[in-house]
C-alpha positions in Angstrom: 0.0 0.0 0.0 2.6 2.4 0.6 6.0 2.9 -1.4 9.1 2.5 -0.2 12.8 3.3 -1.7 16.2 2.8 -1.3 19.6 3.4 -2.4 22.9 2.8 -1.2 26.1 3.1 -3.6 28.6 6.0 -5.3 25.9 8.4 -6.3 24.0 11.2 -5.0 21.5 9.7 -3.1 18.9 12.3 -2.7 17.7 12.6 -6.2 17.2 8.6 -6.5 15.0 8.8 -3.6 12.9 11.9 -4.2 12.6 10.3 -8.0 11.5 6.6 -6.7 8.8 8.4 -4.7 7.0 10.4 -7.6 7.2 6.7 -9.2 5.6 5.2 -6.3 2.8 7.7 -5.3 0.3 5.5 -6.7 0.6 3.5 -4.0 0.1 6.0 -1.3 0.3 9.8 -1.1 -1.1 10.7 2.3 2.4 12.0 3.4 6.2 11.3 2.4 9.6 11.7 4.2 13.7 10.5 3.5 16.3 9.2 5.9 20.0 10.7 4.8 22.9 9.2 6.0 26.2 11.2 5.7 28.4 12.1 8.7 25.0 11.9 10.8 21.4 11.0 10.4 19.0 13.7 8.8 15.2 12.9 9.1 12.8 14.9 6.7 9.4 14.6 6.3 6.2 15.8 5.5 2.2 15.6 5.3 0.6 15.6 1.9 2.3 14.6 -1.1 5.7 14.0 -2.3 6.2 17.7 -4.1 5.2 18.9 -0.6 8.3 17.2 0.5 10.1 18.3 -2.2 9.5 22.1 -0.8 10.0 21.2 2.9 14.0 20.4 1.9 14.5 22.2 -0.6 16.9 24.3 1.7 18.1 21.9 4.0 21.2 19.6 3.3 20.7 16.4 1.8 24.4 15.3 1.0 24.5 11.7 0.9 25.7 8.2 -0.9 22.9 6.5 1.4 19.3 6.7 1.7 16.0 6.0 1.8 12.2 7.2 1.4 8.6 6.4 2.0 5.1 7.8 0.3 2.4 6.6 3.1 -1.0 5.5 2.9 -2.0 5.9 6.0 -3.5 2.8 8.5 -2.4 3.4 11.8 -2.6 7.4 12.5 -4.1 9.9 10.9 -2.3 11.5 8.5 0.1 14.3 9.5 3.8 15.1 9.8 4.3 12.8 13.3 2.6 9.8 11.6 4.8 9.6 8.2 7.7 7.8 8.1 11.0 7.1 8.6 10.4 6.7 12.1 13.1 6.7 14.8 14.5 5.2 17.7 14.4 6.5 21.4 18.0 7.5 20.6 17.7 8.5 16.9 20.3 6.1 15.9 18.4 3.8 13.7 15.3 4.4 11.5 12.9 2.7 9.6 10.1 2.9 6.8 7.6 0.1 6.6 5.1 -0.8 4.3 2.0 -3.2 6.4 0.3 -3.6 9.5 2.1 -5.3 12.7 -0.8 -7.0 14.4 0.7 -7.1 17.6 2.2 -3.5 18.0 -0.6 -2.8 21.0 1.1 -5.6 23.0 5.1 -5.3 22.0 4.2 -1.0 22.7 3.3 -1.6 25.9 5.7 -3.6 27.2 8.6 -0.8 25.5 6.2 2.1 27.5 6.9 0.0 30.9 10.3 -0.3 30.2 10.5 3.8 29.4 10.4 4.1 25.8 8.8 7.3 24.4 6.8 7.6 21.5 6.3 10.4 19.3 3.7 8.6 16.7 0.5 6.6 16.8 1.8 4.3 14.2 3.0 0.5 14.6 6.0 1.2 12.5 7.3 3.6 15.2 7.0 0.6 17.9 8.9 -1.7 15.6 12.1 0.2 15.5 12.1 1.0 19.2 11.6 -2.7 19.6 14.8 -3.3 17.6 16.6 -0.6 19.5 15.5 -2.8 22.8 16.6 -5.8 21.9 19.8 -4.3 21.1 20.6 -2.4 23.6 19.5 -5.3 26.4 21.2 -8.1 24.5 24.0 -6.4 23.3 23.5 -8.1 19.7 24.8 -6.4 16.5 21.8 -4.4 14.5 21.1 -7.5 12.3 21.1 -10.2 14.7 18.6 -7.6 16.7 16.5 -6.9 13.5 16.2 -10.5 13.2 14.7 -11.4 16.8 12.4 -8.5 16.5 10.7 -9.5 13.2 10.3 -13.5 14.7 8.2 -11.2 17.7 5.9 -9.5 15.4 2.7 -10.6 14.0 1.8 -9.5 10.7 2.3 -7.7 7.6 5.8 -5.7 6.9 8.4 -4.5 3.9 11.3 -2.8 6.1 14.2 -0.7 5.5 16.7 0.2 8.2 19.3 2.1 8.1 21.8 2.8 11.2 24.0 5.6 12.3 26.5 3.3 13.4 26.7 1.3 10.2 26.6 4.0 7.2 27.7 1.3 4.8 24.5 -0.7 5.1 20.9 -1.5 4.8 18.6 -3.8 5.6 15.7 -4.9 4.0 13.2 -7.2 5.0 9.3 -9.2 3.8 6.6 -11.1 5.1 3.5 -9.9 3.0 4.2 -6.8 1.6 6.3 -6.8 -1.8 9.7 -5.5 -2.2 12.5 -5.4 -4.8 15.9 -5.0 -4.5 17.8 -3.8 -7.7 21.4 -5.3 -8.4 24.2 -2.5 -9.8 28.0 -2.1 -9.7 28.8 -1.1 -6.7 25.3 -0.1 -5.9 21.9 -1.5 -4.3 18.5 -0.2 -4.5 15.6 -1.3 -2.3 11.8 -0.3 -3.5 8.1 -1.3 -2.9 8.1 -2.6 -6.9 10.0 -2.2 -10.2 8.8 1.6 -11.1 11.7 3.2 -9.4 14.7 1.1 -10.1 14.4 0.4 -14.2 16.2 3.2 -14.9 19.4 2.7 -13.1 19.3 -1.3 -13.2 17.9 -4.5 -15.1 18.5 -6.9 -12.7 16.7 -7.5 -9.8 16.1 -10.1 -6.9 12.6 -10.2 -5.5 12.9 -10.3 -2.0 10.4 -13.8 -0.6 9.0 -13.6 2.5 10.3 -14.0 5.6 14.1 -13.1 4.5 16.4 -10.4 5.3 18.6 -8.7 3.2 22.3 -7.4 4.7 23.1 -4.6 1.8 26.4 -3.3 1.8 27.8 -1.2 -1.4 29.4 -4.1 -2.8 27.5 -7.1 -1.2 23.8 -8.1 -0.8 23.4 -11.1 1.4 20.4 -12.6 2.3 18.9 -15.0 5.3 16.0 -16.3 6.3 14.4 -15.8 9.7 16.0 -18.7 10.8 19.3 -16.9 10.2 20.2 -19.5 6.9 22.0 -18.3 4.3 19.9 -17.9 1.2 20.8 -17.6 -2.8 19.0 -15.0 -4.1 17.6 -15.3 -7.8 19.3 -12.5 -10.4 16.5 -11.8 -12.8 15.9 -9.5 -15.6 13.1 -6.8 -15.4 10.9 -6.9 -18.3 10.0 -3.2 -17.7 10.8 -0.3 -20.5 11.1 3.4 -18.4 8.8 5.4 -21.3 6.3 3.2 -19.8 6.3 4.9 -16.6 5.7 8.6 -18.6 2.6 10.2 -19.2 3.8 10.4 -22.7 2.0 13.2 -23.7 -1.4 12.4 -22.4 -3.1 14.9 -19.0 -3.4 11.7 -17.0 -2.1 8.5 -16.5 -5.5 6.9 -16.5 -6.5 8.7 -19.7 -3.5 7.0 -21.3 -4.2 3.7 -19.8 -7.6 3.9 -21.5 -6.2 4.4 -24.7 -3.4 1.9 -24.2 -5.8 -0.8 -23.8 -6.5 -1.8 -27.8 -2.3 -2.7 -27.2 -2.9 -4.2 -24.2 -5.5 -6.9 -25.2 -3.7 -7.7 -28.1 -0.7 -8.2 -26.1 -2.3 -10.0 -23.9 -3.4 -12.4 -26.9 -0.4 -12.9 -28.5 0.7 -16.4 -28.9 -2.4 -17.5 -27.3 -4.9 -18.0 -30.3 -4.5 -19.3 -33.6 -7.7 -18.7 -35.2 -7.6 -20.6 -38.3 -6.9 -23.9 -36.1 -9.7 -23.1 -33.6 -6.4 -23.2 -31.1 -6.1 -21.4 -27.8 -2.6 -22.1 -25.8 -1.8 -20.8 -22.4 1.4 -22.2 -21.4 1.4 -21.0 -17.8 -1.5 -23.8 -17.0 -1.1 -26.7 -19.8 0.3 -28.6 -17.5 -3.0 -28.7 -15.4 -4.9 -30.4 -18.2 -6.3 -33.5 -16.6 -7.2 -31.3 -13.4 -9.2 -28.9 -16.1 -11.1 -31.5 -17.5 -12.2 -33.5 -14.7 -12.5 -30.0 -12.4 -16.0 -30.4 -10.4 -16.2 -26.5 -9.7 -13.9 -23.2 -10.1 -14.2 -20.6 -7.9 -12.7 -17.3 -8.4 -11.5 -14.8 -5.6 -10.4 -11.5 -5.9 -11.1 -7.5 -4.7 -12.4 -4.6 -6.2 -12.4 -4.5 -10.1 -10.4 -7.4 -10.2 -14.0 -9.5 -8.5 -16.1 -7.7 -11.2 -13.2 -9.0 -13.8 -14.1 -12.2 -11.6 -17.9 -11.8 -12.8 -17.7 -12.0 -16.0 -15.4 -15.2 -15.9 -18.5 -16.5 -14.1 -20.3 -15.4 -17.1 -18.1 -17.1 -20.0 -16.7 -20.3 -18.2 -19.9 -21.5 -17.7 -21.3 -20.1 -21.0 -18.4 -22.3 -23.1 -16.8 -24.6 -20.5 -20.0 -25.8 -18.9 -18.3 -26.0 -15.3 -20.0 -24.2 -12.4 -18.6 -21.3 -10.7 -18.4 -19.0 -8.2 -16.8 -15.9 -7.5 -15.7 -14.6 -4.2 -14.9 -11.5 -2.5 -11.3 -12.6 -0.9 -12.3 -10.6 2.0 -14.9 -12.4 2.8 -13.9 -15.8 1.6 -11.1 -15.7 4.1 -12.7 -15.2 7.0 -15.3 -18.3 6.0 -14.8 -21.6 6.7 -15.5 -22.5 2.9 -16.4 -26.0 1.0 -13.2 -26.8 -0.9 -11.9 -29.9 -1.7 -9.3 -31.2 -4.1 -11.7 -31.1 -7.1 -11.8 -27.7 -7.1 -10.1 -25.0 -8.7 -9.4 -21.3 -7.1 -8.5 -18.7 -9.5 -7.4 -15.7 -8.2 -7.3 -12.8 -9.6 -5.2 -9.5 -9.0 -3.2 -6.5 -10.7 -0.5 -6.1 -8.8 -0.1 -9.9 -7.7 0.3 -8.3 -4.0 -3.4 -8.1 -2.6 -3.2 -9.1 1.3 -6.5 -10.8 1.3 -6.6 -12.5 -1.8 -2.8 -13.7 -0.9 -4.7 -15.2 2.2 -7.8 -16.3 0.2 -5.1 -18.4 -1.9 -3.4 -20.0 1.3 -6.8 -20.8 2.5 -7.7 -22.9 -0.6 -4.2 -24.1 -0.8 -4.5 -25.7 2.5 -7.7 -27.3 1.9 -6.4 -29.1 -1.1 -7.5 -26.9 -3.9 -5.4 -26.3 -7.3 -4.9 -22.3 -7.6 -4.3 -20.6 -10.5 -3.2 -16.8 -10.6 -4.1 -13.9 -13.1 -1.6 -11.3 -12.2 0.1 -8.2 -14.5 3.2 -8.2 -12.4 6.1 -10.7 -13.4 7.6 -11.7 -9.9 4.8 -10.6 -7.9 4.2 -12.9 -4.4 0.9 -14.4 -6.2 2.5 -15.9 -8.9 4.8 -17.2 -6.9 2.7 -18.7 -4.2 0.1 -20.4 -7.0 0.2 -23.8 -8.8 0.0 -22.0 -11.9 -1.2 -18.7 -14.0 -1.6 -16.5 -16.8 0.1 -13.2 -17.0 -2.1 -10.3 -18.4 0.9 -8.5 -20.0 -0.7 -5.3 -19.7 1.8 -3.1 -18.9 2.6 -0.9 -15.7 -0.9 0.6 -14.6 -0.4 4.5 -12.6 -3.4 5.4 -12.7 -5.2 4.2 -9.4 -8.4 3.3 -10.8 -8.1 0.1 -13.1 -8.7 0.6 -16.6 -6.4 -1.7 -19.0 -5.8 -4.0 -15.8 -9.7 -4.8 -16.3 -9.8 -5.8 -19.9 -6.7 -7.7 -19.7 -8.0 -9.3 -16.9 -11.3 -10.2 -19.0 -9.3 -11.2 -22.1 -7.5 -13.8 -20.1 -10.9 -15.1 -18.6 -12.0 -15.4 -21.8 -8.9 -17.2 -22.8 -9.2 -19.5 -20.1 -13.1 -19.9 -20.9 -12.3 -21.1 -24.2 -9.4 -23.0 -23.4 -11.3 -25.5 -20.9 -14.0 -25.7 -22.8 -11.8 -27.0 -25.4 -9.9 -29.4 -23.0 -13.4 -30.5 -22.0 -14.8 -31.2 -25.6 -17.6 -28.9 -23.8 -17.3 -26.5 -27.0 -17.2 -27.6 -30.9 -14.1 -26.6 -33.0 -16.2 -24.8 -35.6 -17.6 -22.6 -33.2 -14.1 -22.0 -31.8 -12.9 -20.9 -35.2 -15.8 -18.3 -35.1 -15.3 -17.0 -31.6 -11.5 -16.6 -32.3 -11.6 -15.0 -35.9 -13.7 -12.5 -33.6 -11.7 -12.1 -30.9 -8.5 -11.7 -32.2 -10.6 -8.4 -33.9 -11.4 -6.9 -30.7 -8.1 -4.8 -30.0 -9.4 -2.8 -33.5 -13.2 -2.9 -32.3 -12.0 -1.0 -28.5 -9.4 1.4 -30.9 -13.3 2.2 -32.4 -15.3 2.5 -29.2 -12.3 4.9 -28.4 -13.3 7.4 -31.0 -17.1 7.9 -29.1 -14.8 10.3 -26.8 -15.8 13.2 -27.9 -19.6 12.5 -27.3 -18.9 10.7 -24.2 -17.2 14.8 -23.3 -20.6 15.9 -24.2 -22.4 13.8 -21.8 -20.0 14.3 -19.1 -20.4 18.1 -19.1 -24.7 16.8 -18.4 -23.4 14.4 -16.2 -20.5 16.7 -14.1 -23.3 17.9 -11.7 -25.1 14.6 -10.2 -25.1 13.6 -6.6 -25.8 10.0 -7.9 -25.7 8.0 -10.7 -27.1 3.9 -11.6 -25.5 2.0 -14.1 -27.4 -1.2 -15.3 -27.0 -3.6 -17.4 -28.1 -7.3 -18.1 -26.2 -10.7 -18.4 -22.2 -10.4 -18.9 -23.0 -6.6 -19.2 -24.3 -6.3 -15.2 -20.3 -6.6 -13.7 -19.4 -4.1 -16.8 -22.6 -1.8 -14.9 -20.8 -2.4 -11.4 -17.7 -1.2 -13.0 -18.6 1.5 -14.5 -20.2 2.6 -11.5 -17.1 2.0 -8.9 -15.1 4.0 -11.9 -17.5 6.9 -11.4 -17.2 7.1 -7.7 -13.5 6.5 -7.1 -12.4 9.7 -9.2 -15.4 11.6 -9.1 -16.6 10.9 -5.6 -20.2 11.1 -7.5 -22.5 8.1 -5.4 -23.0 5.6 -7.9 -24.1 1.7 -8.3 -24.3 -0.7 -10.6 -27.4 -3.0 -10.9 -28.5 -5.8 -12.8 -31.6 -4.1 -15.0 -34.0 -6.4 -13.7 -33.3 -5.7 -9.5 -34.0 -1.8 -10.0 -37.5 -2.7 -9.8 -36.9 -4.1 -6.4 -36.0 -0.7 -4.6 -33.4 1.2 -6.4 -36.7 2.6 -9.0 -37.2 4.7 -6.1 -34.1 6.7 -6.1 -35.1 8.0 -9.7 -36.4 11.3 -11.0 -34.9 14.0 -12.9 -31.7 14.5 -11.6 -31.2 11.4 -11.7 -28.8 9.7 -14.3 -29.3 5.9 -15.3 -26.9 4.4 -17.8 -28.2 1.4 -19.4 -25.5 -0.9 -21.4 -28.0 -2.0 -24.3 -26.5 -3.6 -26.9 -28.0 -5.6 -29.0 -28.1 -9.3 -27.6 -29.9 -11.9 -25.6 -31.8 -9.0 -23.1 -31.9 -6.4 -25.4 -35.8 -6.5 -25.4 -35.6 -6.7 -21.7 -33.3 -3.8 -21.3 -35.7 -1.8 -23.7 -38.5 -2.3 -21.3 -36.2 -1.0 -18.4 -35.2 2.1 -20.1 -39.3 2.5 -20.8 -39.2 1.9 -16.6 -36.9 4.7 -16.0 -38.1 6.8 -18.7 -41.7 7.4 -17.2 -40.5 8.4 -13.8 -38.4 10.9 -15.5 -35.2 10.2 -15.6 -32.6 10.9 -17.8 -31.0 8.2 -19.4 -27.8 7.6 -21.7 -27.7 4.5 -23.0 -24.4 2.6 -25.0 -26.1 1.0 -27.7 -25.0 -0.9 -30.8 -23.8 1.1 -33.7 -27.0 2.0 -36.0 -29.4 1.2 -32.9 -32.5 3.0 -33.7 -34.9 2.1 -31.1 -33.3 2.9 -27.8 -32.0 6.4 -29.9 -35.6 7.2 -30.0 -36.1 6.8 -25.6 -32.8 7.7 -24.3 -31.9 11.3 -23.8 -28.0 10.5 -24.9 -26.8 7.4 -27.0 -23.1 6.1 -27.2 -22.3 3.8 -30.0 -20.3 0.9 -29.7 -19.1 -1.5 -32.4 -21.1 -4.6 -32.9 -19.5 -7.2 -31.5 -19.9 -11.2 -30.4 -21.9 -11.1 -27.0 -19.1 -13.0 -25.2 -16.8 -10.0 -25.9 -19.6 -7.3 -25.1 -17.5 -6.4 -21.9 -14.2 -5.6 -23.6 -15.6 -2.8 -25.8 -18.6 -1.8 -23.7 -16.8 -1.0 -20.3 -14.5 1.6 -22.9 -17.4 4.7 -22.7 -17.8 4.2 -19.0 -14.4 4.1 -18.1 -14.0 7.5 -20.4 -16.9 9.1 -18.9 -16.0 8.5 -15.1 -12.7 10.4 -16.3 -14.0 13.6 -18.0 -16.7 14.1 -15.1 -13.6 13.8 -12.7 -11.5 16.0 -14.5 -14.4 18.6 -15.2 -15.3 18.4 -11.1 -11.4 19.1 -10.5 -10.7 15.8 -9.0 -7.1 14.3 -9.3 -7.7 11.5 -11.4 -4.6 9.6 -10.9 -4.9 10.1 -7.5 -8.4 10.0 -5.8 -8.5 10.6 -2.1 -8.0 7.8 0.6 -7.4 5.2 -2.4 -4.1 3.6 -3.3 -3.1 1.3 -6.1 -2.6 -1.6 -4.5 -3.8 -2.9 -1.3 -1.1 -5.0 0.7 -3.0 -4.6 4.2 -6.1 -6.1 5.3 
């Protein structure tokens, strides 16, 4: 949830740091501070985001060849200048920034109080160090025999980075949970939360596993478990271009990712269909073939847009693979005591591959007996490291904090996997394969069309800007592209807005409508098109106003509907790859035109590593 860098080497390290935290401000931005470490140890840090940093020391000296940074998303303590991090020891020797929650910090903080300890915070992070400082000053251990014996007392969720007054030629890094990174140079280390800040400087990197420790010295990186063994870490190659990190000439980040997306579905497709041979391959699960087609049940798990990703799945694996399914909040699932067995498969779904609870939704299942497979956009992520197996989506570094190309990669790969079991399973004929393939390999063209409603979608949005509340609807595969559209509107816009399947706004929402009231119908033309017809008829005689995304050359909804967006025809099992592309566009103009910060909506961060 929050970001974390690090740097320790030949160069200026001040510039690295402040650099890595405009990288990493997706992932938090509540308040931001750097540890320096020249002849002494220099503190800065500041509420509010990263360029308010930037002021704070703009005049202060920040000389150093070591250091380190944090941009916070705040859990325990409000936001503020106290509660950001690094935080420091009693005797301001060592210091510490921390992405996760320590369960136990209430307990370990009392004791420390009883023993005389003094807290300046009301964050766990703050009792962590002071524990570390405790142990080493009773025990007389070195700092990373102490850091070690802390982190087997805590209970929960941490990345770490230390650095010590004592010890200016080291770092140390630590994981249980919460991702981190460290990037591999000559005669230089850097430490950070994910990829984003280190591509530039280094290719290689070792991702850090949990429960390891990493003793980083400007030469040397050497890393043990909690047990104090000696591990070996893997050197791999990032797969990560910097221009991808740019806005590259586009306002917003999310307003590129929305037009990025016709590139990232056919990315995401590449060397996974062959058309003409009614052939889909996925590598990352073929060796699961037996388990896929004897599988009694799939269930899916994931949070946020990934779940509504996870609702259409539902949608097309049981449309084309015949297997039942369900799909789970991992929030909730967790926190169950759920019906697996070994027949079952768990897929779990996530962006960033870090998600806290669907990480613990997958070691639920795991235990229980169940095969899991991961869809995940980052390569070296803990999810696809703790799953049987997986499909990348290939979609690219995401910035923006509300999902856009993350969604319909996530989709394709469903849609991948629909057709691939139902293959496997005979449960599909090869003819109709052929068809469904020819069609989809066509939709990265049919979203770079839905792309050019923009200008219309503007005009709708400068109706729109205005509303206290908004209902998106829609029926079939199109009802989790309606709750999507509506969590897009109210994360940037911070208009109220939910998403309904047509039919249920009978049964209660109905009353909420009147003229101020916007309703946005997906009604293309498919299996409930008459259905959804009648419901815009429903709406339309308790006045409200309705904008409807139709098929190109509708004429029937044209004629009810106050505003029309038209979409490409298209298959119905790929309705929610081109439909979802006028909502995700008109959640972002109505942001921009209400003066919200679209890249980064309050008290939301990218990716959510806490429970």
């Amino acid at each position: 949830m929050c970001g974390i860098v690090g740097y320790i080497g030949y160069r200026d390290a001040y510039p690295i740091v402040i650099k890595g935290l405009h990288r990493l401000e997706y992932r938090g931005y509540d308040s931001a501070g750097i540890a320096l470490l020249d002849k002494d140890l220099k503190v800065y840090k500041k509420a509010g985001k990263v360029s308010a940093l930037e002021d704070f020391v703009k005049d202060l000296p920040l000389t150093s060849t070591v250091g380190m940074g944090h941009t916070r998303w705040a859990t325990h303590g409000a936001p503020s200048d106290r509660n950001s991090h690094p935080h420091s020891s009693g005797d301001r020797k060592l210091t510490i920034i921390h992405n996760g929650i320590i369960e136990n910090y209430a307990n370990i903080k009392e004791t420390l109080l009883a023993k005389g300890h003094v807290f300046k915070s009301d964050t766990d992070t703050e009792v962590l160090i002071h524990l570390i400082e405790d142990i080493k000053t009773q025990t007389g251990l070195d700092l990373q025999e102490a850091v070690r014996v802390a982190l087997n007392k805590v209970v929960g969720a941490y990345a770490i980075v230390i650095m010590s007054a004592d010890e200016p030629d080291m770092i140390i890094a630590a994981r249980k949970g919460s991702p981190l990174v460290i990037g591999v140079g000559e005669g230089e280390y850097f430490v950070a939360s994910d990829a984003t800040p280190i591509v530039e400087y280094t290719k290689n990197v070792v991702y850090l596993n949990d429960n390891e420790i990493a003793y980083i010295h400007r030469n040397e990186l050497l890393v043990k478990n909690i047990d104090n063994t000696v591990q070996t870490p893997y050197i791999q190659e990032l797969d990560l271009k910097l221009e991808a990190l740019e806005k590259g000439g586009y306002d917003h980040f999310m307003l590129k990712e929305i037009y990025e997306q016709p590139r990232s579905i056919r990315d995401c497709l590449r060397g996974r269909i062959y058309p003409q041979q009614g052939k889909v391959q996925l590598g990352g699960i073929k060796e699961y073939v037996e388990k896929l087609k004897n599988v009694d049940r799939i269930i899916i798990v994931a949070c946020g847009t990934s779940w509504h990703a996870g609702l259409v799945g539902e949608y097309l694996i049981e449309e084309y693979a015949r297997v039942p399914v369900e799909v789970e909040y991992a929030s909730e699932f967790r926190y169950r005591n759920p019906i697996i067995t070994e027949k079952d498969l768990v897929i779990a779904i996530s962006q960033s591959g870090e998600t806290a609870d669907t990480m613990a939704a997958i070691e639920l299942a795991k235990e229980k007996g169940a095969t899991i497979f991961g869809i995940c956009n980052v390569v070296g992520a803990s999810i696809p490291r703790i799953t049987h197996a997986g499909v990348y989506t290939h979609a690219g570094p995401e910035i923006g904090v509300a999902s856009t190309k993350a969604f319909t990669a996530q989709v394709t790969v469903l849609t991948l996997i629909a057709f691939y079991i139902g293959q496997k399973r005979g449960a599909i004929k090869q003819s109709t394969l052929i068809e469904y393939l020819t069609q989809l390999d066509e939709i990265p063209t049919l979203v770079e069309q839905a792309l050019k409603s923009n200008d219309r979608v503007k005009e709708i949005a400068e109706k729109f800007k205005n509303s206290n509340n908004c209902l998106f609807l829609g029926r079939g595969s199109s009802f989790p592209v309606a709750l999507e559209g509506a969590l897009k509107l109210k994360e940037i816009s911070y208009i109220h807005a939910e998403g309904y399947p047509a039919a249920e706004m009978k049964h209660g929402p109905i009353a909420l409508i009147d003229e101020d009231m916007p309703v946005i119908f997906i009604a293309t033309k498919h299996s409930s098109y008459e259905k959804v017809i009648s419901n815009i008829q429903e709406v339309k005689a308790r006045g409200g106003q309705v904008a409807a995304i139709v098929t190109q050359g509708d004429t029937t909804v044209k004629d009810m509907a106050d505003y029309i967006i038209e979409i490409p025809e298209v298959n119905e099992a790929f309705v929610p790859l081109v439909s979802t592309i006028p909502l995700q566009l008109l959640a972002y103009h109505i942001a921009v035109m209400r003066g919200c910060n679209v890249d980064q909506p309050r008290n939301l961060a990218k990716s959510v590593t806490v429970e």
